[in-house]
C-alpha positions in Angstrom: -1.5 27.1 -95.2 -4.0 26.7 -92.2 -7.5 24.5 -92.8 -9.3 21.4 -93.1 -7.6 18.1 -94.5 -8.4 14.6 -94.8 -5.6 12.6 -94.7 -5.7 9.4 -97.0 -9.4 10.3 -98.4 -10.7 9.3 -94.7 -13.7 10.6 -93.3 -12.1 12.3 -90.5 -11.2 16.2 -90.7 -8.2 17.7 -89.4 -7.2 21.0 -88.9 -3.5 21.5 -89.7 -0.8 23.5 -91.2 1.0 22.9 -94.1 3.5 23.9 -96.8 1.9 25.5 -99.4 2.7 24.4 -103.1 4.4 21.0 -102.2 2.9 17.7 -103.4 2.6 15.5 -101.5 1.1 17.5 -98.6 3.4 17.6 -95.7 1.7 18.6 -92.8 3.3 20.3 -89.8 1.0 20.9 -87.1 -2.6 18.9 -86.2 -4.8 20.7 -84.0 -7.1 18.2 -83.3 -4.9 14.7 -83.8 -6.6 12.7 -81.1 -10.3 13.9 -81.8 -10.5 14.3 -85.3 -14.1 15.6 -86.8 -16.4 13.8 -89.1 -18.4 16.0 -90.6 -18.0 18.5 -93.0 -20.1 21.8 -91.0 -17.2 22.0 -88.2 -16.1 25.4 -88.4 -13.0 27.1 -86.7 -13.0 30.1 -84.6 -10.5 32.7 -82.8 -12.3 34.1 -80.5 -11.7 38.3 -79.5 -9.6 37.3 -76.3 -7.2 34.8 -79.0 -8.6 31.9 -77.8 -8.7 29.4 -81.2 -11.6 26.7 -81.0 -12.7 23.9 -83.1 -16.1 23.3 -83.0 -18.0 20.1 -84.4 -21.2 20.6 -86.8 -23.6 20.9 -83.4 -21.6 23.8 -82.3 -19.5 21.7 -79.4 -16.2 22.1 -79.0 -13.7 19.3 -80.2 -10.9 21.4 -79.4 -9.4 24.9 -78.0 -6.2 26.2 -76.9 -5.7 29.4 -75.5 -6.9 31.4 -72.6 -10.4 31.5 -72.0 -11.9 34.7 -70.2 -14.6 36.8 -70.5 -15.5 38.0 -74.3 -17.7 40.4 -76.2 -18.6 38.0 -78.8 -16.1 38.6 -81.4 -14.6 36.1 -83.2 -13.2 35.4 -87.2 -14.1 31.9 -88.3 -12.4 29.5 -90.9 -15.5 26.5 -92.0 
């Protein structure tokens, strides 16, 4: 599974990957390990071009990988 997780009831979001159906969680991949997020309107977006972003709840960006080049606007979010 792809989304949002707070490891250890913290107050810090992560976006990760995980097994799906396993208890305890195991995550496998952390987007955003060294600047997690801390509140709970962060949203996360791949834009047209594939470029995946997390923003923070005032819209900046915490995180992106990807190329970045001109878009139309198009983009799916996960929040």
């Amino acid at each position: 599974e792809l989304g949002f997780f707070s490891p250890n009831n913290s107050q810090n979001l992560y976006v990760g990957i995980w097994f799906k159906g396993i208890i305890p969680r195991v995550v496998l991949w952390v987007a955003n390990r060294e600047n997690p997020v801390t509140d709970s309107t962060a949203n996360l977006a791949i834009t047209s071009n594939g470029t995946l972003i997390l923003f923070n709840g005032k819209h900046g960006v915490v995180w992106s990988i990807g190329e970045t080049f001109a878009s139309n606007g198009s983009r799916a979010e996960l929040s």
